[in-house]
TIKOL-754493 format. One record per residue (C-alpha): residue number from 0; y, x, z. Coordinates in nm, 3 decimals, decimal comma. Last residue first. Example, Ala and Ser with C-alpha at 12.3 -4.5 7.8 and 13.67 -1.06 7.14 Angstrom:
% TIKOL-754493
<pt><k>1</k><y>-0,106</y><x>1,367</x><z>0,714</z></pt>
<pt><k>0</k><y>-0,450</y><x>1,230</x><z>0,780</z></pt>
***
This chain:
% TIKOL-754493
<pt><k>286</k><y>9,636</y><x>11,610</x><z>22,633</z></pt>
<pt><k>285</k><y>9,569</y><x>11,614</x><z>22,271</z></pt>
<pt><k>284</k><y>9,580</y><x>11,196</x><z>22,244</z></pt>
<pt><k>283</k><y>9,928</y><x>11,199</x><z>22,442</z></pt>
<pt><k>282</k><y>10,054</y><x>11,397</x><z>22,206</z></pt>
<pt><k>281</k><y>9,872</y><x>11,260</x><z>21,923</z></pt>
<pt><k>280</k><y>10,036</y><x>10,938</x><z>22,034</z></pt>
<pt><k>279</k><y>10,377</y><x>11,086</x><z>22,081</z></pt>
<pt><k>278</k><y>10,374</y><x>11,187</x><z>21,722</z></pt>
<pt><k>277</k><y>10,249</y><x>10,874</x><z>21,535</z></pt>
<pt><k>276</k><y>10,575</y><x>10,691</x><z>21,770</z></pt>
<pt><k>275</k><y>10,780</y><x>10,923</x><z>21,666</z></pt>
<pt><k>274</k><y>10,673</y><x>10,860</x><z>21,246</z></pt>
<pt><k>273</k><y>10,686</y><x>10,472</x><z>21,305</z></pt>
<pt><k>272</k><y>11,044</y><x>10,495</x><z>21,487</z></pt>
<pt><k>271</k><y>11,160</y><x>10,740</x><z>21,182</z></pt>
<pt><k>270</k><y>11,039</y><x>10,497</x><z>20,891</z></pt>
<pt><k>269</k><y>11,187</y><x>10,211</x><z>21,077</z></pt>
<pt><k>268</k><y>11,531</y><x>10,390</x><z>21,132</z></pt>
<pt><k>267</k><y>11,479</y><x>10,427</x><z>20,729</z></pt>
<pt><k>266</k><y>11,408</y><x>10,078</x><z>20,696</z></pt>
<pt><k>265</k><y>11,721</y><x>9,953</x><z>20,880</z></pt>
<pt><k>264</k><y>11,956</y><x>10,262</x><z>20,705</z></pt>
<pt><k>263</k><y>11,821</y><x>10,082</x><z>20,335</z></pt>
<pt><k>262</k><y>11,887</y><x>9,713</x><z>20,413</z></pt>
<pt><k>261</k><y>12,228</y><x>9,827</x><z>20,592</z></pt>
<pt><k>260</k><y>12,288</y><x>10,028</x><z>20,245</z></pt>
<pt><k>259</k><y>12,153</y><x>9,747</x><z>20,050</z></pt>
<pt><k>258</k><y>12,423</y><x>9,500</x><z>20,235</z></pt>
<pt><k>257</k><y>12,711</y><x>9,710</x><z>20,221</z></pt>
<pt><k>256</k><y>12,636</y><x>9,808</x><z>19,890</z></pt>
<pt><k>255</k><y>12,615</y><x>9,419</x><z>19,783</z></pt>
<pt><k>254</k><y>12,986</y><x>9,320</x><z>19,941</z></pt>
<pt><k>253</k><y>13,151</y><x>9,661</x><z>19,740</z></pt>
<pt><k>252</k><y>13,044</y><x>9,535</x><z>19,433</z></pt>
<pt><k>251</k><y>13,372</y><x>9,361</x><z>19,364</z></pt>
<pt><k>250</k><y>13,596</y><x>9,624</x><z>19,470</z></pt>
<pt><k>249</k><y>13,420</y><x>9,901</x><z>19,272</z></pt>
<pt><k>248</k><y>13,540</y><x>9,691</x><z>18,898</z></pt>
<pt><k>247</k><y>13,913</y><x>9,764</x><z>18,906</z></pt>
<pt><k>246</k><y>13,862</y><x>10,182</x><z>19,009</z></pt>
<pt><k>245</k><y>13,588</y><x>10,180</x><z>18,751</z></pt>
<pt><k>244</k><y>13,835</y><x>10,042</x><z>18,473</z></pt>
<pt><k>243</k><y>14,136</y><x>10,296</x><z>18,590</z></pt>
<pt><k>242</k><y>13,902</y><x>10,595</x><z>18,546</z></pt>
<pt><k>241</k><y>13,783</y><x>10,482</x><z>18,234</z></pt>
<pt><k>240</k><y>14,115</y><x>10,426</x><z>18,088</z></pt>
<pt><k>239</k><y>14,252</y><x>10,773</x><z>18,223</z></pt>
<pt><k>238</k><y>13,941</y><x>10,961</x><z>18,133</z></pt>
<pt><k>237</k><y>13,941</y><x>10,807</x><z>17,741</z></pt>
<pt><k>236</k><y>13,712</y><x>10,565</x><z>17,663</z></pt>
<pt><k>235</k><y>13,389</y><x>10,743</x><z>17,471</z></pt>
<pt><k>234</k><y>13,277</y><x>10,762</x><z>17,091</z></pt>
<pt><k>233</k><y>13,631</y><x>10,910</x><z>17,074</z></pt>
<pt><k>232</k><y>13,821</y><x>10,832</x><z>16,766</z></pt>
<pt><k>231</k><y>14,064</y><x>10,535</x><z>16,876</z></pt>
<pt><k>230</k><y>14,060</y><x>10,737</x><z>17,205</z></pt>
<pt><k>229</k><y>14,248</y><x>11,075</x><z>17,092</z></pt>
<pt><k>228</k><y>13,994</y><x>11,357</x><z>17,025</z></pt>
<pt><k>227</k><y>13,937</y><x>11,526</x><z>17,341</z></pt>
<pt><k>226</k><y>14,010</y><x>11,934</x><z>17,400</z></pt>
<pt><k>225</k><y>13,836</y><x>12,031</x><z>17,699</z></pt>
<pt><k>224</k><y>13,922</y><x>12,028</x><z>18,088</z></pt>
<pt><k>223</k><y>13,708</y><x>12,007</x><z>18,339</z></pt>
<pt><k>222</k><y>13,957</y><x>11,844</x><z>18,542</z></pt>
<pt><k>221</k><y>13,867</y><x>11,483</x><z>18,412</z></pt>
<pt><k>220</k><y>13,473</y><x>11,547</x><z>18,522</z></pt>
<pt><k>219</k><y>13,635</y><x>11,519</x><z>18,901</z></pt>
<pt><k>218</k><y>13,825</y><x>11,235</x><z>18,814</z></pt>
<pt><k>217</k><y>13,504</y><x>11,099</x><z>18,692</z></pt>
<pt><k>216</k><y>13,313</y><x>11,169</x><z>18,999</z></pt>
<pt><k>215</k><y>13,657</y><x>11,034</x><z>19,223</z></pt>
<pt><k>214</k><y>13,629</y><x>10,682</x><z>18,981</z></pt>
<pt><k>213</k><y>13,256</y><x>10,600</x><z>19,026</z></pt>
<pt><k>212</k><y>13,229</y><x>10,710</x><z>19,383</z></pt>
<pt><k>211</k><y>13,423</y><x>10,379</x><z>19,459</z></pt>
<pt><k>210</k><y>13,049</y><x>10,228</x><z>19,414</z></pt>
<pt><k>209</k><y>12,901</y><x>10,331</x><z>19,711</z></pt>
<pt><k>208</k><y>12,541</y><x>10,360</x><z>19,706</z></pt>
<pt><k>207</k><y>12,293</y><x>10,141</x><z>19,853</z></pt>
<pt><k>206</k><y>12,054</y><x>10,106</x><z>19,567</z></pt>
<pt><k>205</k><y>12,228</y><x>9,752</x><z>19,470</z></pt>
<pt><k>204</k><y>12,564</y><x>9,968</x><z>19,463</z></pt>
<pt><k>203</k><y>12,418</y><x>10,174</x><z>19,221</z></pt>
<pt><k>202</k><y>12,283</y><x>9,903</x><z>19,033</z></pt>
<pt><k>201</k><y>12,619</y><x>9,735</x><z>19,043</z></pt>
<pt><k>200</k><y>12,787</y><x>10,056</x><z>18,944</z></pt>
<pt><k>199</k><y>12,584</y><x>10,098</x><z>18,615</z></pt>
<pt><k>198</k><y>12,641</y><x>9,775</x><z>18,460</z></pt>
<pt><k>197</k><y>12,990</y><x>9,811</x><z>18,458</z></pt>
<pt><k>196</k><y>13,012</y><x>10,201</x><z>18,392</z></pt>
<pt><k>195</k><y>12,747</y><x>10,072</x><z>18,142</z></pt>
<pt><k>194</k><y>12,937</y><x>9,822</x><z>17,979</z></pt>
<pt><k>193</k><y>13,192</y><x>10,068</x><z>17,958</z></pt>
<pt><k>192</k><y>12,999</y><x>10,313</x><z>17,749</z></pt>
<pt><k>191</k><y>12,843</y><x>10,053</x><z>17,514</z></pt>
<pt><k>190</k><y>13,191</y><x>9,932</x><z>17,480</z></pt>
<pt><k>189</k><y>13,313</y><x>10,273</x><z>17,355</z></pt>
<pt><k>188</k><y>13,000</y><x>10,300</x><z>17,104</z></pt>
<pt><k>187</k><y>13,123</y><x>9,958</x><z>16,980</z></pt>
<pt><k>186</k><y>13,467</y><x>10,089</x><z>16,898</z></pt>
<pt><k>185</k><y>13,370</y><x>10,391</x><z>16,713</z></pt>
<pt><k>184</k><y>13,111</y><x>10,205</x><z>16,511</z></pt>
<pt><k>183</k><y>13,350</y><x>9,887</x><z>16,374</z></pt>
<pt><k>182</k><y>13,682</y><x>10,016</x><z>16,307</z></pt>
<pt><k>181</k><y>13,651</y><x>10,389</x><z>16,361</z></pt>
<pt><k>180</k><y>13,298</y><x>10,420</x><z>16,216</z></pt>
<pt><k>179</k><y>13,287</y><x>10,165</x><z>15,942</z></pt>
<pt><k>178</k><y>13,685</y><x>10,242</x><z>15,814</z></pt>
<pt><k>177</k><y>13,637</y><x>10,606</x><z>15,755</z></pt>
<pt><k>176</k><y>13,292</y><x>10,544</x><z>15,593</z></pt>
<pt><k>175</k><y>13,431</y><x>10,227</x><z>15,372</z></pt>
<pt><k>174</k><y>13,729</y><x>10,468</x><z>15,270</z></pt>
<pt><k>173</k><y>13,528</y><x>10,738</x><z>15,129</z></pt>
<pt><k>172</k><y>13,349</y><x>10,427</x><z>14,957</z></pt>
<pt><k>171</k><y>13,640</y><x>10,352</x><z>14,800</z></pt>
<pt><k>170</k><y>13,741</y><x>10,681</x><z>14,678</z></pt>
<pt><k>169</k><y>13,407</y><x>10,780</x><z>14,547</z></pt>
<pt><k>168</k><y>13,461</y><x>10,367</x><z>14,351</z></pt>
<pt><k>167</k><y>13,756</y><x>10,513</x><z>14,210</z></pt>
<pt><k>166</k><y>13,589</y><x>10,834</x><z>14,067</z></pt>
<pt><k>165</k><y>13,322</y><x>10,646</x><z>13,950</z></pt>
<pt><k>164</k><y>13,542</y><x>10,371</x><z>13,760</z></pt>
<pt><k>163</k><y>13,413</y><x>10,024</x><z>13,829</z></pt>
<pt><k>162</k><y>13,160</y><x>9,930</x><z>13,637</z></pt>
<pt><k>161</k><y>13,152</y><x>9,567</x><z>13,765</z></pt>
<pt><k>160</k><y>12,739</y><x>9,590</x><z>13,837</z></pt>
<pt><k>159</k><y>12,801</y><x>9,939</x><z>13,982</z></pt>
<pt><k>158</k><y>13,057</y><x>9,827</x><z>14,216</z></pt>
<pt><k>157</k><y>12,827</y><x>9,540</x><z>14,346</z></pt>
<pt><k>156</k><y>12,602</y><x>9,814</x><z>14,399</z></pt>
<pt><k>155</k><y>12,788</y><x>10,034</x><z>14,593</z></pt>
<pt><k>154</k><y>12,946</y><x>9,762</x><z>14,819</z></pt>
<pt><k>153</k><y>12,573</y><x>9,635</x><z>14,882</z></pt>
<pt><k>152</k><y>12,476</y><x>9,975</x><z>14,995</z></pt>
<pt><k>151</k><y>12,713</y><x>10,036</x><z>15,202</z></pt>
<pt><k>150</k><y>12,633</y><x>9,686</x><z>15,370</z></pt>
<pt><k>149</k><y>12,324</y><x>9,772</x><z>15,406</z></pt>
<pt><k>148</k><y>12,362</y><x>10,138</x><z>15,573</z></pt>
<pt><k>147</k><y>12,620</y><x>9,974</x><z>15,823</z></pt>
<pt><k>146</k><y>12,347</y><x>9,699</x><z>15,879</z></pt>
<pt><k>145</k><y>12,106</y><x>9,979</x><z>15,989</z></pt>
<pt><k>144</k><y>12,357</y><x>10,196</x><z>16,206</z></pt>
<pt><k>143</k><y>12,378</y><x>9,840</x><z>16,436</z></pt>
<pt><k>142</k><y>12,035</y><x>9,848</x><z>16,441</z></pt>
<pt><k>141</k><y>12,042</y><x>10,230</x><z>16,554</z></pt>
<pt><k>140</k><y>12,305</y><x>10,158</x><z>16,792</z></pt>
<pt><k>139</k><y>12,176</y><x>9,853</x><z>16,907</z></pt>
<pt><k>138</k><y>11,799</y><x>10,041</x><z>16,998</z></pt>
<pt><k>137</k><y>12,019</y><x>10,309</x><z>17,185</z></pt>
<pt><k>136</k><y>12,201</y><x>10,051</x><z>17,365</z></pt>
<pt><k>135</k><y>11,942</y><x>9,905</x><z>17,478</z></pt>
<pt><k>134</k><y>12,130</y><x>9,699</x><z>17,780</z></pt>
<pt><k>133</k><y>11,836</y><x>9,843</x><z>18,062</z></pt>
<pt><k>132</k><y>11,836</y><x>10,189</x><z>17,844</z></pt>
<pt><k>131</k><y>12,202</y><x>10,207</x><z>17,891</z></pt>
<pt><k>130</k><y>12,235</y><x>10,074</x><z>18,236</z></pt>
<pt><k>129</k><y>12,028</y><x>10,390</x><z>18,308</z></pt>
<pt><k>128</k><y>12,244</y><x>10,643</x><z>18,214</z></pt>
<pt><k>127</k><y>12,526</y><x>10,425</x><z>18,430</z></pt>
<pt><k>126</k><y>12,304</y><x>10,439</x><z>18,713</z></pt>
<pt><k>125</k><y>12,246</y><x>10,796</x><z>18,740</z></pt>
<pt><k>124</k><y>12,597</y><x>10,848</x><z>18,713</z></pt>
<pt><k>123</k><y>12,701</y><x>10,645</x><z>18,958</z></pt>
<pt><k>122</k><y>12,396</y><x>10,760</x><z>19,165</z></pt>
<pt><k>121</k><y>12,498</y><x>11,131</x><z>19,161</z></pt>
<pt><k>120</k><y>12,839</y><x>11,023</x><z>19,276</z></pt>
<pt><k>119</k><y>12,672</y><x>10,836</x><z>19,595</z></pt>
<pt><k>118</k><y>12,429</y><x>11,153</x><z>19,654</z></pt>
<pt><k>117</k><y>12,789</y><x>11,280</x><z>19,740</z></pt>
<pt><k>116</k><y>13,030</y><x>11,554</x><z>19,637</z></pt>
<pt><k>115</k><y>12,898</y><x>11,576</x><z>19,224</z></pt>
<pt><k>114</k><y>12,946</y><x>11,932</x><z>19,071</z></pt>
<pt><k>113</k><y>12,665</y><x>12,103</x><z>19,204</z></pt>
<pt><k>112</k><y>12,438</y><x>11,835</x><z>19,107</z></pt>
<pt><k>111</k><y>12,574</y><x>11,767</x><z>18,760</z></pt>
<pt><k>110</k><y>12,528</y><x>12,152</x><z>18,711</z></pt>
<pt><k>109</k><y>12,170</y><x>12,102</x><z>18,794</z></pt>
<pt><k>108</k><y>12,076</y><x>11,872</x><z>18,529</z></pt>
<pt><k>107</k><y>11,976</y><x>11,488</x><z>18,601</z></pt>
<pt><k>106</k><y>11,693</y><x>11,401</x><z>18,295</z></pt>
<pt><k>105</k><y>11,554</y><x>11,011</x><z>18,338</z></pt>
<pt><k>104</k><y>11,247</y><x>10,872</x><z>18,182</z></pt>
<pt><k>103</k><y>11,179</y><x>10,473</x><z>18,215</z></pt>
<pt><k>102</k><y>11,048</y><x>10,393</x><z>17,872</z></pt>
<pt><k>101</k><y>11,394</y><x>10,438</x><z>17,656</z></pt>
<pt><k>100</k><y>11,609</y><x>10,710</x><z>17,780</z></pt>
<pt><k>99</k><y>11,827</y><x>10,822</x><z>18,064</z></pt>
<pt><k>98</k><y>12,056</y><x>11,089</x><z>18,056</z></pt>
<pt><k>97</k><y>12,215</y><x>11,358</x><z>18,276</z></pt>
<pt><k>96</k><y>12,485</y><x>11,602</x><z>18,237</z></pt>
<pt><k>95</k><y>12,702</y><x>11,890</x><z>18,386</z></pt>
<pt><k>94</k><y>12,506</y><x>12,151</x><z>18,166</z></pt>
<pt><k>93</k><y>12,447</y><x>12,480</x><z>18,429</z></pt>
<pt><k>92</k><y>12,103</y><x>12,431</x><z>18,373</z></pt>
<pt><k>91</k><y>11,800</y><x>12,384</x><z>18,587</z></pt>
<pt><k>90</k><y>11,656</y><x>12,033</x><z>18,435</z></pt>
<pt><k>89</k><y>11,564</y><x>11,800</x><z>18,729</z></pt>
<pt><k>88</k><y>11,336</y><x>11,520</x><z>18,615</z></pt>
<pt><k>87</k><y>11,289</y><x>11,148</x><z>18,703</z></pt>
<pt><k>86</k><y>10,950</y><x>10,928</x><z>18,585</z></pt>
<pt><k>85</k><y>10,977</y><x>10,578</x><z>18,551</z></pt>
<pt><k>84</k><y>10,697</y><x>10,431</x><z>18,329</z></pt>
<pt><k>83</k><y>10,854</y><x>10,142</x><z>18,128</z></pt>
<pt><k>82</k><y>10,676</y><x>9,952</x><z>17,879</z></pt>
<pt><k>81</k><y>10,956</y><x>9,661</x><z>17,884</z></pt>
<pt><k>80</k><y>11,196</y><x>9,723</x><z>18,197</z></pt>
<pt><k>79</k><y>11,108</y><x>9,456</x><z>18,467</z></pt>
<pt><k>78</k><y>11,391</y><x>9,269</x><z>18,658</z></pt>
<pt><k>77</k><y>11,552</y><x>9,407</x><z>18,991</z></pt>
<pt><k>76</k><y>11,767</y><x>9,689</x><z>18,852</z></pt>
<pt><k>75</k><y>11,826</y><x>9,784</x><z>19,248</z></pt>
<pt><k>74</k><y>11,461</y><x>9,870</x><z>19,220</z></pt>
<pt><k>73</k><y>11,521</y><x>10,190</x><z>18,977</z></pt>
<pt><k>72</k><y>11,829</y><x>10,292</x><z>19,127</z></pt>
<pt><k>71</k><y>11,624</y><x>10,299</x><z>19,463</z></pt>
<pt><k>70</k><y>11,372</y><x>10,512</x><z>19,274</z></pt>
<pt><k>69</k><y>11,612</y><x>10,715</x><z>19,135</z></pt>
<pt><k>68</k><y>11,796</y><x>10,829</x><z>19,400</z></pt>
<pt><k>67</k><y>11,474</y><x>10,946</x><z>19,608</z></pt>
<pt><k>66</k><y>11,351</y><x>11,111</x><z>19,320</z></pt>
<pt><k>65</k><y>11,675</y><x>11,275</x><z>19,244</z></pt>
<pt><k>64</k><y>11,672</y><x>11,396</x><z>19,589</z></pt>
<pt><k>63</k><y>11,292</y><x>11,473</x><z>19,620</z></pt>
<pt><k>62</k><y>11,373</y><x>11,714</x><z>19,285</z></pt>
<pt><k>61</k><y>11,655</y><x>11,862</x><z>19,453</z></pt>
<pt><k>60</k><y>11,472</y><x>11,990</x><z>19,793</z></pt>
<pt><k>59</k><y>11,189</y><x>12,112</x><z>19,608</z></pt>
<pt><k>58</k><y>11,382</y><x>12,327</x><z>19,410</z></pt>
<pt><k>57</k><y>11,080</y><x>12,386</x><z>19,102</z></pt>
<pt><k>56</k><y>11,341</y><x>12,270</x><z>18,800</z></pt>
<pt><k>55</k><y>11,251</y><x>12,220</x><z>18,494</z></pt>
<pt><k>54</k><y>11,350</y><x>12,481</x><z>18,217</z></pt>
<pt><k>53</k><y>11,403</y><x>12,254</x><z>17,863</z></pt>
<pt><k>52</k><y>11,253</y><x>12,279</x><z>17,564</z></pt>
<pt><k>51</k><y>10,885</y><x>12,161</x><z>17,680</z></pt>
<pt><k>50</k><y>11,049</y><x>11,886</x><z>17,887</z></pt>
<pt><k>49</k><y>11,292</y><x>11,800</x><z>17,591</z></pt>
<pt><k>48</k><y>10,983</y><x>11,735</x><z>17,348</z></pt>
<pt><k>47</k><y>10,808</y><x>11,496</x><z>17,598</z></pt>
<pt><k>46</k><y>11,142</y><x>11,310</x><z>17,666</z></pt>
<pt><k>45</k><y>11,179</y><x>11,270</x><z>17,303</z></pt>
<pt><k>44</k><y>10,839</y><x>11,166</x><z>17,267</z></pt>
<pt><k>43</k><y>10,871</y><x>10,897</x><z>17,529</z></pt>
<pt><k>42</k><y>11,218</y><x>10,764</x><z>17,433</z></pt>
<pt><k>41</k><y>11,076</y><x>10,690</x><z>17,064</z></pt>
<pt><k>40</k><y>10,771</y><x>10,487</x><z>17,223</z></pt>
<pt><k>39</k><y>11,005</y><x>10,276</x><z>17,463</z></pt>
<pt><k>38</k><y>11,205</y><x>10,200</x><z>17,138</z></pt>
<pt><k>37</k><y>10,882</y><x>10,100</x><z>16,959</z></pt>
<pt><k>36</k><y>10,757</y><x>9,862</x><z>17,218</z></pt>
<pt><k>35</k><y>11,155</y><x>9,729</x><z>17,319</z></pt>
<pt><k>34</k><y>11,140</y><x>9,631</x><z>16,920</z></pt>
<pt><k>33</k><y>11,428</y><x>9,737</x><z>16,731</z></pt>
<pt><k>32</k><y>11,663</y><x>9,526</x><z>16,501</z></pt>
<pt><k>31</k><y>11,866</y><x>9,392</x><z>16,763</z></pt>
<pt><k>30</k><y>12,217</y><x>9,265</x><z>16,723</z></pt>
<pt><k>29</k><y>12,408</y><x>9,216</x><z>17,040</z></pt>
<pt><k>28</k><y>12,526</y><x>8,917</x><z>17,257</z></pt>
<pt><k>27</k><y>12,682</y><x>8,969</x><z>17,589</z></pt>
<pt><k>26</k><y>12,562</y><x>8,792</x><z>17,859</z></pt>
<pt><k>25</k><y>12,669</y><x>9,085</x><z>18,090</z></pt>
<pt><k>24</k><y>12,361</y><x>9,146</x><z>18,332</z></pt>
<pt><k>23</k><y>12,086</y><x>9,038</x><z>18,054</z></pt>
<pt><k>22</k><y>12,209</y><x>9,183</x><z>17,776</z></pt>
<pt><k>21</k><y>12,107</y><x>8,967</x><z>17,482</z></pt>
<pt><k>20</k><y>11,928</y><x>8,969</x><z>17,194</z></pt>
<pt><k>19</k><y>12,031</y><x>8,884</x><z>16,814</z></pt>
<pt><k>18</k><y>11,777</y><x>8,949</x><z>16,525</z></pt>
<pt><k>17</k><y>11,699</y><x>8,654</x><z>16,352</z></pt>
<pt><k>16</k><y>12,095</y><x>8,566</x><z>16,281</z></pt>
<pt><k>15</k><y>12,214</y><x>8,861</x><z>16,176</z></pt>
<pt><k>14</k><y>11,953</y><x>8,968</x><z>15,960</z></pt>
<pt><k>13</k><y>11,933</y><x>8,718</x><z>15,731</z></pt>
<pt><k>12</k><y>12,325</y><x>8,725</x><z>15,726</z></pt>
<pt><k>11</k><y>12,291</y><x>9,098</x><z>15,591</z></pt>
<pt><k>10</k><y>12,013</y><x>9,000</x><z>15,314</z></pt>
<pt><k>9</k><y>12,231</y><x>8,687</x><z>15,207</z></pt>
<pt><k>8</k><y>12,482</y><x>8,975</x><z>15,155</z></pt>
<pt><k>7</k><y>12,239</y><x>9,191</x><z>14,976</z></pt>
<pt><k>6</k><y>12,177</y><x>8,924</x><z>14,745</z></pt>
<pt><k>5</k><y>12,527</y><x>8,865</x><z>14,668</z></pt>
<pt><k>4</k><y>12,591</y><x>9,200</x><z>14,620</z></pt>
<pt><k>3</k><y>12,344</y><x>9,277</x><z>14,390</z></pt>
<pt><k>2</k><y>12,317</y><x>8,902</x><z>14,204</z></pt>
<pt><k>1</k><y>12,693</y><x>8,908</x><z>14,121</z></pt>
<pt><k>0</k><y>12,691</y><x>8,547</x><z>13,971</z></pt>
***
């Protein structure tokens, strides 16, 4: 029997099947090696280190934008984030990025800002950042990096125990990276990204943002420019296939922005009533 590899196979399938999860808005199953305590524990230190690397913002006027953004991104996700403490920060760079990460911490840059039309645009991206940390794709990745290690491992050491020649086994296990990342880790990291332009524009849309944003932002980040590897290599869908997914999914979230963005204007007009009303009775108070 080849006790290395076998052992390290039994090893693999151990691990498969105790440590599945789920994504709650897709159903889709993933493999989970990460615990949401010490995931939210990595996302805090990193956001922690970025603040002290990166210049914050002190626009008034931006940062109670993003806030107000995030907040009703934040309640459109409607179920409870494990050891989350939602804070949102405005980074002033030109970068045209943002990112969300494990615990509730969210980084929108300036050059995102400038660049999106709408606050609905901001939201869409905003929201998909978010739909990562909500599907832990982070915590997958890293599992998913895990099993990849393993099952290295186990080739290498069942090549060892038949003594196959070194410079054939280099060659083989060349051919194991090249085939891991663009057959197994490549393709993964590109649903991860769609999932979230899924996941993304329904909490969006539950915040009262428009979800047809989705495709004009990206069409916008299309004309940037840039050389792009082709898609089969991209950690990312290309601009034409995400574009043409976002454009397919808006439709169907259109009924729930409608009806967060009516819930939203109502409590706003509420807000504004309340606040002239205050006013006319200190008017009427000072007279």
């Amino acid at each position: 029997m080849k006790y290395p590899l076998a052992l390290a196979s039994m090893a693999a399938l151990v691990t498969l099947l105790t440590g599945c999860s789920t994504v709650t808005e897709t159903g889709r199953s993933q493999l989970m090696l990460v615990s949401p305590a010490q995931e939210a524990q990595m996302g805090l230190s990193s956001f922690d280190a970025i603040k002290k690397e990166e210049k914050i913002s002190k626009d008034p006027a931006v940062n109670a934008r993003i806030q107000r953004i995030g907040t009703r991104i934040a309640a459109s996700v409607g179920r409870d984030i494990p050891n989350a403490q939602w804070e949102f920060v405005v980074f002033d760079s030109p970068t045209v990025n943002a990112f969300a990460l494990p615990g509730g911490k969210v980084g929108v840059y300036t050059g995102l800002i400038k660049l999106a039309a709408s606050d609905d645009e901001i939201a869409i991206v905003m929201g998909h950042e978010i739909a990562h940390v909500t599907s832990r794709h982070g915590a997958e990745r890293t599992s998913q990096n895990s099993l990849i290690s393993g099952v290295g491992l186990a080739a290498a050491l069942g090549m060892d125990y038949k003594n196959v020649d070194p410079a054939k086994k280099d060659l083989l296990m060349q051919a194991y990276g090249i085939g891991s990342q663009v057959g197994f880790a490549l393709p993964y990291s590109r649903l991860h990204e769609s999932e979230a332009d899924a996941v993304g524009l329904r909490f969006a849309a539950g915040a009262g943002y428009d979800p047809r944003a989705g495709a004009t932002f990206w069409q916008k980040m299309a004309k940037l420019g840039g050389e792009k590897p082709p898609e089969f290599l991209s950690t990312h869908p290309s601009d034409a296939t995400r574009i043409a997914n976002l454009q397919q999914l808006a439709p169907q979230y259109l009924p729930l922005y409608e009806q967060s963005k009516a819930k939203y204007q109502a409590a706003a007009q509420g807000t504004t009533k309340a606040a002239q009303q205050s006013e006319a009775d200190a008017f009427l108070k000072g007279k």
